[in-house]
DRENKOLMAR-591787 format. One record per residue (C-alpha): residue number from 1; residue in one letter; x, y, z. Coordinates in Angstrom, 1 decimal, always signed. Each point is the difference from the previous one (the first is absolute). Example, Ala and Ser with C-alpha at 12.3 -4.5 7.8 and 13.67 -1.06 7.14 Angstrom:
! residues 2
1 A +12.3 -4.5 +7.8
2 S +1.4 +3.4 -0.7
***
This chain:
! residues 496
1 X -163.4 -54.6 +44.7
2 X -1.4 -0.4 +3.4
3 X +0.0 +4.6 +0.3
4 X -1.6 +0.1 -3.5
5 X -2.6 -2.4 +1.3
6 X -0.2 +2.4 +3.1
7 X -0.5 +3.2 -2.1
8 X -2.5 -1.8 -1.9
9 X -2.0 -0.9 +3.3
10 X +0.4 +3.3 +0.9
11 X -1.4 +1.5 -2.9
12 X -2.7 -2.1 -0.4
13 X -1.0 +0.8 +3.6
14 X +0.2 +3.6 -1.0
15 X -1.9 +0.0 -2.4
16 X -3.5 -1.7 +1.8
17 X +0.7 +3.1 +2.9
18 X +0.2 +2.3 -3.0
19 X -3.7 -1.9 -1.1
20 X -1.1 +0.6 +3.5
21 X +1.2 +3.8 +0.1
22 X -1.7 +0.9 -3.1
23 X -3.7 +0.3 +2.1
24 X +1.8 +2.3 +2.3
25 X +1.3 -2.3 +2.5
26 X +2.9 +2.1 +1.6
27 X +1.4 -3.1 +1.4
28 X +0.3 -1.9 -2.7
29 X +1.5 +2.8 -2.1
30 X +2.9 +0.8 +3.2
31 X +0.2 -4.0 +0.0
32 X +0.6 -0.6 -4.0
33 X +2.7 +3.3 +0.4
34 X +1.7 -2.4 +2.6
35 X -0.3 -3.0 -1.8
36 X +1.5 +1.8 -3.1
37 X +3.1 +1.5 +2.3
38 X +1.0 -3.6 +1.3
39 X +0.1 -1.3 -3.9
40 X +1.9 +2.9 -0.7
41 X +2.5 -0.2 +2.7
42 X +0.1 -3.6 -1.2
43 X +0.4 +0.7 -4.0
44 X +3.2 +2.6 +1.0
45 X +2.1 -3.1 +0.6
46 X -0.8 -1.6 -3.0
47 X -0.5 +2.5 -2.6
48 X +1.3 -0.6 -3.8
49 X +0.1 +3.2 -0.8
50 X -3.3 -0.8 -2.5
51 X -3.6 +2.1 +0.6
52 X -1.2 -2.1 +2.5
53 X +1.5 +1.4 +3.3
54 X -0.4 +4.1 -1.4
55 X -4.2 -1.3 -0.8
56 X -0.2 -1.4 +4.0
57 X +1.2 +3.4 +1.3
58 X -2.1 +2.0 -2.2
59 X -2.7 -1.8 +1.1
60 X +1.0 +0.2 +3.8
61 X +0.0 +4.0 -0.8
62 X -3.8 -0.5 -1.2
63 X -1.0 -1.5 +3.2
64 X +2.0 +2.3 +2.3
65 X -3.1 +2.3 +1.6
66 X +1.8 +1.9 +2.6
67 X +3.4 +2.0 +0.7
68 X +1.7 -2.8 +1.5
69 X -1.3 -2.6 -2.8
70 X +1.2 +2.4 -2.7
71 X +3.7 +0.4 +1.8
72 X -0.1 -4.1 +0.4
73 X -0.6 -0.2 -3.7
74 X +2.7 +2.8 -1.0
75 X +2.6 -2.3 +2.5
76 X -0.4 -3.5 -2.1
77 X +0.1 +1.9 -3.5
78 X +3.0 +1.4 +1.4
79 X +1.8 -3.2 +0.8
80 X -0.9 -1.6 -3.3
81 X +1.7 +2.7 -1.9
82 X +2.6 +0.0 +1.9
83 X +0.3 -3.5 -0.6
84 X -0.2 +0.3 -3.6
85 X +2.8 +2.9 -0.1
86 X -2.7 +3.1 -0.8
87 X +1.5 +1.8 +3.2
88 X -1.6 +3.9 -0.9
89 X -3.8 -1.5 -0.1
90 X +1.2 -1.8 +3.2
91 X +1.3 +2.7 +2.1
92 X -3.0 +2.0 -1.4
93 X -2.3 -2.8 +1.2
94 X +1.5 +0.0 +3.3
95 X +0.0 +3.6 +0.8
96 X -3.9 +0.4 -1.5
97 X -0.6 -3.1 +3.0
98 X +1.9 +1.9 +2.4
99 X -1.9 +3.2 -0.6
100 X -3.6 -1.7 -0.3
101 X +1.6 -2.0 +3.8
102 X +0.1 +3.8 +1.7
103 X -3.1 +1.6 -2.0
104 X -2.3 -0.7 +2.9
105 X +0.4 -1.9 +3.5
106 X +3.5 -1.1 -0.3
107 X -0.1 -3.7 +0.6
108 X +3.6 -0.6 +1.2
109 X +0.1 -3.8 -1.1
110 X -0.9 +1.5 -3.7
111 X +2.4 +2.7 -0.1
112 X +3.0 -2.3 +1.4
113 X -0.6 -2.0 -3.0
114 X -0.5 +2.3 -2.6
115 X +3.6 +1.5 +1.2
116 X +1.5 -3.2 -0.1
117 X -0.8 -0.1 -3.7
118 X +0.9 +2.7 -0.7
119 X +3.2 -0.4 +1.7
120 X +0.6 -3.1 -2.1
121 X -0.7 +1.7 -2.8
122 X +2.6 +2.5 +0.3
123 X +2.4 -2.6 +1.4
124 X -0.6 -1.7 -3.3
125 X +0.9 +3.5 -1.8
126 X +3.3 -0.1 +1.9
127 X -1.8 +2.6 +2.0
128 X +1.4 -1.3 +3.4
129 X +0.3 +3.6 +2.1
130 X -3.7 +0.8 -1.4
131 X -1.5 -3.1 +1.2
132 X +1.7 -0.3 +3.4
133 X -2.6 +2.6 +1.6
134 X -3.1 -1.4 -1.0
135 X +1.2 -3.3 +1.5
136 X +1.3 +0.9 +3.2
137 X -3.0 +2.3 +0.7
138 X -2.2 -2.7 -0.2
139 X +2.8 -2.5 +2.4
140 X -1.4 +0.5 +3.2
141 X -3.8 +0.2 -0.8
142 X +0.3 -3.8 -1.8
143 X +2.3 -1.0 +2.9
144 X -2.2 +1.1 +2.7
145 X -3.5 -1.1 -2.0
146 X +0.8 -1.6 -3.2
147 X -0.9 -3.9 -0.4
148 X +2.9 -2.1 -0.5
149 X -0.4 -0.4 -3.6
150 X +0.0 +4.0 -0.2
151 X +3.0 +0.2 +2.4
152 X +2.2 -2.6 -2.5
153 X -0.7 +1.8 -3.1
154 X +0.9 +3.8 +1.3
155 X +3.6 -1.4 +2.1
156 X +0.9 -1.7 -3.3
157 X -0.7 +2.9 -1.7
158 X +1.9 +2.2 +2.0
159 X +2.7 -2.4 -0.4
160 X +0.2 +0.0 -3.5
161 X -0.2 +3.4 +0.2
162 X +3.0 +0.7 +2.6
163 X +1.6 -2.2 -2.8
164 X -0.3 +2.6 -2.0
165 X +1.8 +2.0 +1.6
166 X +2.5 -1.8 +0.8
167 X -0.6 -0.4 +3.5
168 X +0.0 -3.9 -0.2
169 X +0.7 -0.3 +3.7
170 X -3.1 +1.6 +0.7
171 X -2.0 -1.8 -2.2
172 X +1.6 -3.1 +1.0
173 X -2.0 +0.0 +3.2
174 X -3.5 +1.4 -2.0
175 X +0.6 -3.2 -2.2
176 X +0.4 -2.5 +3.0
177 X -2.9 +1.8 +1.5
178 X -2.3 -0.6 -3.1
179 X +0.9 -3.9 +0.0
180 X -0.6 -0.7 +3.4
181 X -3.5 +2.0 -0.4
182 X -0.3 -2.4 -3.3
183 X +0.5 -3.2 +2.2
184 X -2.4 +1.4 +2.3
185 X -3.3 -0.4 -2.1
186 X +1.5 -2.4 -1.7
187 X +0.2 +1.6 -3.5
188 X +2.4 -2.2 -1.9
189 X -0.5 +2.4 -3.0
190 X +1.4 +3.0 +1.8
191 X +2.8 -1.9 +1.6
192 X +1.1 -0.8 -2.6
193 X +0.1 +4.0 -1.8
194 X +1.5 +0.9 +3.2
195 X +2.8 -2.7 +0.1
196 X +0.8 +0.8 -3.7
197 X +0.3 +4.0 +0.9
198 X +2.2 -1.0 +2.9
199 X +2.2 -1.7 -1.9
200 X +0.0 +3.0 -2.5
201 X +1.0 +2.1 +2.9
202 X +3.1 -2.6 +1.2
203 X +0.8 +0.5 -3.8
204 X +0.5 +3.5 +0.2
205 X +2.0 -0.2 +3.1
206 X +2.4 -2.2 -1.7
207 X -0.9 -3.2 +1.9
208 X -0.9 -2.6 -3.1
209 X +0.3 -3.0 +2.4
210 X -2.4 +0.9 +2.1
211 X -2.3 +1.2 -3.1
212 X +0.3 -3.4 -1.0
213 X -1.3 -1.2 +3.2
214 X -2.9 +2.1 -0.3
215 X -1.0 -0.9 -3.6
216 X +0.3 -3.6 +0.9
217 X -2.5 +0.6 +3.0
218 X -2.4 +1.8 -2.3
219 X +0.3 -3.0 -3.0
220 X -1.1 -2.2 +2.5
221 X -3.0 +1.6 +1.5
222 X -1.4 +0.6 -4.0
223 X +0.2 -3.4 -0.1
224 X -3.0 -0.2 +2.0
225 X -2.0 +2.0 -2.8
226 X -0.4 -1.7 -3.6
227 X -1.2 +3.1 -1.9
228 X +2.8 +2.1 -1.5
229 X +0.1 +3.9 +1.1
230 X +1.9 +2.9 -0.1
231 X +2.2 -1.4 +3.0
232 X +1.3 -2.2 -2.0
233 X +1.5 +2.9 -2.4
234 X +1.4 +1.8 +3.3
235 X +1.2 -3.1 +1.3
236 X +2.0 -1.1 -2.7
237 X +1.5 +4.0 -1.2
238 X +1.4 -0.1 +3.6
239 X +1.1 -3.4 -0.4
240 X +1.9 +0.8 -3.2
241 X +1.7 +3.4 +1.5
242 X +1.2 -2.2 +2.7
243 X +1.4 -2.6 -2.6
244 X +1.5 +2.5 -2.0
245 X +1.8 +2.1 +2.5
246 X +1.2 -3.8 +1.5
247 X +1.4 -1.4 -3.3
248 X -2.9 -2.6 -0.9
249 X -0.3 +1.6 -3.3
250 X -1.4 -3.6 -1.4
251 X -2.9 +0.0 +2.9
252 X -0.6 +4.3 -0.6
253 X -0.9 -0.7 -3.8
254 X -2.5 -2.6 +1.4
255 X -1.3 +2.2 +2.6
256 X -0.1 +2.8 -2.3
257 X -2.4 -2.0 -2.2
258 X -1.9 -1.0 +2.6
259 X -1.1 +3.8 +0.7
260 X -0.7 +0.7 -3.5
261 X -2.6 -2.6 -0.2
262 X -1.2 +0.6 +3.5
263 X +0.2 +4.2 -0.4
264 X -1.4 -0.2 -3.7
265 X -3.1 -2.0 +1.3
266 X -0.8 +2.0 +3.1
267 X +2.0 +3.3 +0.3
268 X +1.2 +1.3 -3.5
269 X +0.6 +3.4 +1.8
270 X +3.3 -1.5 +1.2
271 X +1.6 -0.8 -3.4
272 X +2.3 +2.8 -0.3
273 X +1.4 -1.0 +3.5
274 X +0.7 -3.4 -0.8
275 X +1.2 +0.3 -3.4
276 X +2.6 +2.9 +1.2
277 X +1.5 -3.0 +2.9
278 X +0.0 -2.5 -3.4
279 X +2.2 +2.4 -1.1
280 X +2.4 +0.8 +3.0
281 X +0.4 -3.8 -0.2
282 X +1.0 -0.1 -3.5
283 X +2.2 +2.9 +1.0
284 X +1.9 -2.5 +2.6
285 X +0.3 -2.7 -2.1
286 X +1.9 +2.5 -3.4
287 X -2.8 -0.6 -2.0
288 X -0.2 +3.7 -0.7
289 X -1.9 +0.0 -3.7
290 X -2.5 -1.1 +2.0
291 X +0.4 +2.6 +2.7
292 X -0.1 +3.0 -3.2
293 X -3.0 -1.8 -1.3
294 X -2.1 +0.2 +3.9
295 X +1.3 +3.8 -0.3
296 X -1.4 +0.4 -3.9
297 X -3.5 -1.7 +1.0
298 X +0.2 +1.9 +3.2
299 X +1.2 +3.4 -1.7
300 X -3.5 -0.7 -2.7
301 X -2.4 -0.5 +3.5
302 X +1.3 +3.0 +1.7
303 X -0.6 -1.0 +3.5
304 X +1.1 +3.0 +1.8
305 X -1.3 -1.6 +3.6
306 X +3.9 +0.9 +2.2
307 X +1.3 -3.0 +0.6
308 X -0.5 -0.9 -3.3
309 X +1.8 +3.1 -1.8
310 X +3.0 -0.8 +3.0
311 X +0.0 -3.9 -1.3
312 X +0.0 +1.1 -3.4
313 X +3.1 +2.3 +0.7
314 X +1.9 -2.8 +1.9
315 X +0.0 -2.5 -3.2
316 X +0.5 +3.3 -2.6
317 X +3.4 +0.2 +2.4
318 X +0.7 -3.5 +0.9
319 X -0.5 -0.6 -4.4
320 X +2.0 +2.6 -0.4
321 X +3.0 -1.0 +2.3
322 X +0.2 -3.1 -1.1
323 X -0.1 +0.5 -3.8
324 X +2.1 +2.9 +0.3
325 X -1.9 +2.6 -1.4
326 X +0.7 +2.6 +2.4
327 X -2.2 +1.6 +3.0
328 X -3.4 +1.3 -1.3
329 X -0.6 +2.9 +0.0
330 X -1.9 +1.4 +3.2
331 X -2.1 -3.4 +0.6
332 X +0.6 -0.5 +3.3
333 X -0.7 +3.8 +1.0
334 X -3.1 -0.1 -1.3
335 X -1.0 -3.1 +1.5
336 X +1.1 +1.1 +3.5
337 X -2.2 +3.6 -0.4
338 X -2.9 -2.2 -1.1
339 X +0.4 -2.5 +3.0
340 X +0.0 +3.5 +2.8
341 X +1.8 +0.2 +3.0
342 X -2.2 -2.0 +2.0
343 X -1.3 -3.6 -2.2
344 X +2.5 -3.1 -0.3
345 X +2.7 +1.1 +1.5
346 X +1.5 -3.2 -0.7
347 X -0.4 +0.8 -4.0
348 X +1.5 +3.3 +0.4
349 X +2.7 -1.6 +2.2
350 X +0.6 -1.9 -3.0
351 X +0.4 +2.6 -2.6
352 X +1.9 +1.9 +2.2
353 X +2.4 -2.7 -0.3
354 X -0.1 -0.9 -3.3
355 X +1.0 +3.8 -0.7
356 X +2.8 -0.5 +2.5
357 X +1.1 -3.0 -1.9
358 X -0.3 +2.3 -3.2
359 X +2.2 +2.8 +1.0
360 X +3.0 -2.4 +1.5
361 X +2.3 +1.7 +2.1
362 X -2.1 +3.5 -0.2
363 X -3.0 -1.4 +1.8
364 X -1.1 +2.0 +3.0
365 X +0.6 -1.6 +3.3
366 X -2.7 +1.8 +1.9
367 X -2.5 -1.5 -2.3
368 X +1.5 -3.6 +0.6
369 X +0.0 +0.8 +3.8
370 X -3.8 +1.6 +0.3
371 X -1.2 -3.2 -2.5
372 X +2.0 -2.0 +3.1
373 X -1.7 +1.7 +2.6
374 X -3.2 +0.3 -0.9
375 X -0.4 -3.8 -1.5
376 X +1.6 -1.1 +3.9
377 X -2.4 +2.7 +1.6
378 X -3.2 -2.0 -2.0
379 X +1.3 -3.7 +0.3
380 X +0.8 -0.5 -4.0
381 X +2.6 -2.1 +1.3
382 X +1.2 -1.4 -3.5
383 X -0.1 +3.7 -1.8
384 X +2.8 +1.3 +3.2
385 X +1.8 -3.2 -1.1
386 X +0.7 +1.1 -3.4
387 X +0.6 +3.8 +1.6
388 X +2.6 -1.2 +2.0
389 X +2.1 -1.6 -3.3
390 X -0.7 +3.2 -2.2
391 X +1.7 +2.3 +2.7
392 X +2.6 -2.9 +1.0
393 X +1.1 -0.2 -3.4
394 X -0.4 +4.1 -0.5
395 X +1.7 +0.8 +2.9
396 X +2.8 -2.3 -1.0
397 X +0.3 +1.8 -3.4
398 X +0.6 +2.9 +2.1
399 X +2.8 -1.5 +1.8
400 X -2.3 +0.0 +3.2
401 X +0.9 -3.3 +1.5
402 X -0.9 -0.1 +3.3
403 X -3.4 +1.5 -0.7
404 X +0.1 -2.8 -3.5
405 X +1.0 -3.0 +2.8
406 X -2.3 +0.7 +2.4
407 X -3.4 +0.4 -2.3
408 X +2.1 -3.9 -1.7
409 X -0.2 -1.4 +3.7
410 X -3.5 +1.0 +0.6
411 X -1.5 -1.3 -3.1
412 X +2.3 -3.4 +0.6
413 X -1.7 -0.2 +3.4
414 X -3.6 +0.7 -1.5
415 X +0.2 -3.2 -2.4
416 X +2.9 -2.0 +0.6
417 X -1.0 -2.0 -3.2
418 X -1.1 +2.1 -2.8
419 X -3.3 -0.6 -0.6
420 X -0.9 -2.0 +3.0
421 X -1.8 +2.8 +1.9
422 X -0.3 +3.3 -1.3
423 X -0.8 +0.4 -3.6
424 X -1.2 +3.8 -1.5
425 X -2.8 +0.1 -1.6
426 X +0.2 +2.3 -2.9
427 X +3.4 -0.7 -1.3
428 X +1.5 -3.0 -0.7
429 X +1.0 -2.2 +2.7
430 X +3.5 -0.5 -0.8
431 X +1.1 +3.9 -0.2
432 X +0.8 +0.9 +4.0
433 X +2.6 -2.6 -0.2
434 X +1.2 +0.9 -3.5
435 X +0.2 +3.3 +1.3
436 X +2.1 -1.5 +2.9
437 X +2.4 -2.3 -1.8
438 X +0.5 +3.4 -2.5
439 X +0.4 +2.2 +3.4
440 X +2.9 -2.7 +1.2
441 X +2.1 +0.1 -2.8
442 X -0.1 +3.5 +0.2
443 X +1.3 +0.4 +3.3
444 X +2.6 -2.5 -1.4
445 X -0.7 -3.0 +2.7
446 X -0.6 -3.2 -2.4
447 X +0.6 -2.8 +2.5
448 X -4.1 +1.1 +0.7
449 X -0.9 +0.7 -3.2
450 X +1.2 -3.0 -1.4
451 X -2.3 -2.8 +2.2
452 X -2.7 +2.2 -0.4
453 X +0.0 +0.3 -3.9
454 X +0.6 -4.1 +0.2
455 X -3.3 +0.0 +2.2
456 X -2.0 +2.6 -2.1
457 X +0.7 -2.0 -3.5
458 X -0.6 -3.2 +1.5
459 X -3.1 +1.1 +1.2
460 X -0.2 +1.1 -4.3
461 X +0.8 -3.4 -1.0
462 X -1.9 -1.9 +2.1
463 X -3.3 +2.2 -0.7
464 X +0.7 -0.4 -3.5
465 X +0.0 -3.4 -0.1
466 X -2.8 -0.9 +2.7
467 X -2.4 +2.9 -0.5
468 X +0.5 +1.4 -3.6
469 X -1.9 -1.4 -2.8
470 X +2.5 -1.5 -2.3
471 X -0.7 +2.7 -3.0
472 X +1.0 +2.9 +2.5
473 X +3.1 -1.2 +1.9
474 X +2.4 +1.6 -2.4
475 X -1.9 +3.3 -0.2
476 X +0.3 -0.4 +4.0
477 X +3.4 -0.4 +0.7
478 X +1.1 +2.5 -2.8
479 X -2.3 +2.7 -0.8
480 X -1.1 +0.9 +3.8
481 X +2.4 +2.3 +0.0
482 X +0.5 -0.5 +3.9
483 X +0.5 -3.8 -0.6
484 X +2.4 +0.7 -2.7
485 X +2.4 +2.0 +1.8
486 X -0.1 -2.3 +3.2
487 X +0.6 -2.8 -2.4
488 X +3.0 +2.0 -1.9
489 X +1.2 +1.2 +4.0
490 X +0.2 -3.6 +1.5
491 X +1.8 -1.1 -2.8
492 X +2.2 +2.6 +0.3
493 X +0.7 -0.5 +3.4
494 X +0.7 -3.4 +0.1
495 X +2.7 +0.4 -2.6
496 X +1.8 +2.0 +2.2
***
C-alpha cells in the first residue's frame, strides 16, 4: 500500500512539471522525466502484470528529450519485461539503451547500467557466458566511481551471473560484497535480494544449512516492509528448494504456495521456473501422475529457455525410471546440446549422471571423473558428492575396489551423516548414498552396507512421518524409486 501511495505521489507530481513544461520550460520537462523515472523504478517492484506499469514507461519514453533520457527509458521498459517473462522485447530494450548510451559523449555511469541490464537480461535467458562481459567491463569503472547503491546492484549481479556459470565460489564473494554495500546505505530492500541470491548460491553449492541461514536473515529484514513484492516470490522459491532437497516436503508445499501468490502478483515471468521445482518436488515424494501432468502443461507452453528443456528431461527420466517404462529416447542428449558447454554446469553435471545411472555398468568413467573434477574445481560441493557414489558404485561393478573404497571413504568423510552437510542440488538428495550402499554390496563388504542402509531408511521413515503430508507418505516410501530400494536393501540386510 504505502509504494502504491508513493507511485501515486509521484505521478501526481509529474504530472504539474509536465503542466509547467508545456510553455517550454526545459526544466520542468527534464524535472517531470525524473519524477516519472523514480515512479517507475518504484512501480517495477510492484507490478501485477495489468497496463498500468507498461502506460508509466511509455510515458517516461515521451518525456525522454535527450540520448541519455531515451537509453534511461529503454533500461526500465527493459526490467519490466523482464519481470513479466517477455525476455526478446527485453534484451531488445536493453541493447536499443546501450546503443542510444554510446551514440554521442559516452557517459560511463549510463553505459555501466545499461550493460548491467542487459547482462541480467541474458542471465535471465540462461545466457550466463554472454552476459559475463558486459558486466565485468563495467567492474572497475562502478568500483572506482559508482555510488554505493550503483556498486551493490552491479557485484550482485555479477554474482548471480558467476552463478551461472557455475563458478559459485566466485560469486560467493560478489554476493557478500553486494550485502555489505546494501548495509552500507542502508537499503533494507536490496539486502534483502542479495541475502536471498546468496542463499541461492549456498544452494547450488550443496550447503542447504547455511541456505537456511540466509533465508531466515532475509525473512527477517522484509519484516520491516509491510507491502508485498517480488522478494517475497524469490524468497520463498529459495526457501522451498531448500526444503525440498532437506526433506520438509510438508513446509516446501507451503513455501511453494507462497511464491505462486507472491510471483503471480508481481513477477509472472517466473512461472515456468517455479512450477517446474513444484514438480521436482512431486517427483521426490512418488507422486509421479502429477510429475507427467507438469511435463503435459509444460510440453503445451513450450518453454524452450535451457534450464528448463534440462528440468524437463530430468522428470521425463526420473518418470520413466520409476514407472518402468524404459529410458526415453534421446531426452537427455538434447537437453545437454541445448544447455552448451559453458551454462549450469551443475545441470549438465546432472544429466550426465542420470545417463550414467541409465547405462548401469556401461557408463563411461571419464565422464563421471571430468563431472567430479570440474564440479570440485567450481565449488558445487553437493554435485562432486553424488560424483563420487556414481563412480564408487561403477568402479565397483568393475571389480575396481580399491579405486571403489577410496571414492566410499571420501564421500563418508564429506558428510558423515547423510544429509547433514552436503546435499546436490539437481538430483535427489538421497542418491550419492544409494549409490554407496549399492557400490558396497557390490564389492561384497556388508558389515558397512548394512548400518548404512539402517541409517538411510530411518532417515525415510522418520521424514515420512514428520515432514510428509499424510496423503503422500505411501507414495514416498514406495514409489521414489530410490526410497524403495533402500527400504527393500535394509530389510534385506537385517535379515541376514
Amino acid at each position: 500500500v504505502r509504494r502504491k501511495e508513493q507511485v501515486a505521489f509521484l505521478e501526481t507530481k509529474a504530472a504539474i512539471e509536465h503542466r509547467l513544461a508545456e510553455g517550454g520550460d526545459a526544466a520542468a520537462r527534464a524535472a517531470a522525466f525524473e519524477t516519472t523515472l523514480q515512479a517507475v523504478q518504484l512501480s517495477v517492484t510492484i507490478d501485477d502484470g495489468g497496463s498500468r506499469g507498461r502506460m508509466l514507461c511509455e510515458r517516461l519514453a515521451r518525456l525522454a528529450a535527450t540520448a541519455p533520457e531515451r537509453a534511461r527509458a529503454k533500461v526500465q521498459l527493459a526490467h519490466l519485461s523482464t519481470m513479466r517473462g517477455q525476455l526478446e522485447q527485453a534484451e531488445a530494450m536493453a541493447r536499443e539503451a546501450l546503443r542510444e548510451a554510446t551514440r554521442d559523449e559516452v557517459d560511463a555511469a549510463l553505459v555501466a547500467e545499461c550493460r548491467c541490464q542487459l547482462g541480467t537480461v541474458l542471465c535471465t535467458q540462461d545466457r550466463s557466458a554472454e552476459a559475463l562481459p558486459h558486466l565485468e567491463s563495467s567492474l572497475a569503472w562502478v568500483d572506482a566511481h559508482g555510488d554505493v547503491e550503483t556498486r551493490c546492484e552491479l557485484h550482485g549481479n555479477l554474482a548471480s551471473t558467476y552463478d551461472g556459470l557455475g563458478r559459485v565460489a566466485d560469486a560467493a564473494l560478489h554476493h557478500e560484497q553486494a550485502i555489505a554495500l546494501a548495509r552500507a546505505y542502508q537499503h533494507h530492500g536490496n539486502e534483502t535480494m542479495c541475502l536471498a541470491n546468496l542463499a541461492a548460491n549456498r544452494l547450488r553449492a550443496g550447503r542447504v544449512r547455511e541456505a537456511q541461514a540466509l533465508l531466515a536473515q532475509a525473512r527477517l529484514l522484509r519484516q520491516r516492509d509491510p507491502d508485498g513484492s517480488s522478494l517475497d516470490g524469490f524468497i520463498a522459491l529459495n526457501q522451498a528448494i531448500a526444503d525440498y532437497q532437506s526433506g520438509r516436503y510438508r513446509d516446501a508445499l507451503s513455501a511453494l504456495d507462497a511464491t505462486d501468490a507472491a510471483l503471480a502478483a508481481f513477477a509472472p515471468g517466473f512461472a515456468a521456473a517455479v512450477a517446474g521445482h513444484r514438480a521436482v518436488m512431486w517427483a521426490g515424494l512418488g507422486q509421479w501422475a502429477r510429475v507427467q501432468q507438469h511435463l503435459d502443461d509444460a510440453g503445451v507452453a513450450a518453454d524452450t529457455a535451457p534450464l528448463t528443456v534440462c528440468r524437463r528431461a530430468l522428470l521425463q527420466a526420473w518418470l520413466a525410471r520409476a514407472l518402468d517404462r524404459g529410458r526415453p529416447g534421446g531426452g537427455l542428449e538434447a537437453a545437454l546440446a541445448a544447455l552448451g558447454p559453458t551454462e549450469g554446469p551443475d545441470m549438465r553435471h546432472a544429466l550426465h549422471l542420470e545417463l550414467a545411472a541409465w547405462a548401469d555398468t556401461q557408463a563411461p568413467l571419464d565422464t563421471l571423473q571430468a563431472v567430479l573434477t570440474e564440479a570440485g574445481r567450481l565449488g558445487l560441493e553437493g554435485m562432486a558428492l553424488a560424483a563420487r557414489g556414481a563412480l564408487a558404485r561403477l568402479l565397483a561393478h568393475r571389480g575396481r575396489r580399491d579405486e571403489a573404497l577410496a571414492q566410499l571413504e571420501v564421500l563418508e568423510r564429506l558428510d558423515r551423516v547423510p544429509l547433514h552437510t552436503l546435499v546436490p542440488l539437481r538430483l535427489y538428495p538421497l542418491q550419492p548414498w544409494h549409490d554407496a550402499v549399492r557400490a558396497l554390496l557390490c564389492l561384497g563388504d556388508h558389515a558397512r552396507a548394512k548400518p548404512l542402509a539402517a541409517a538411510l531408511a530411518r532417515w525415510i521413515d522418520d521424514t515420512a512421518r514428520q515432514q510428509v503430508p499424510e496423503e503422500f507418505r505411501d507414495s514416498f516410501r514406495h514409489r521414489n524409486p530410490v526410497n524403495r530400494d533402500l527400504l527393500a536393501l535394509h530389510a534385506r540386510l537385517a535379515r541376514d
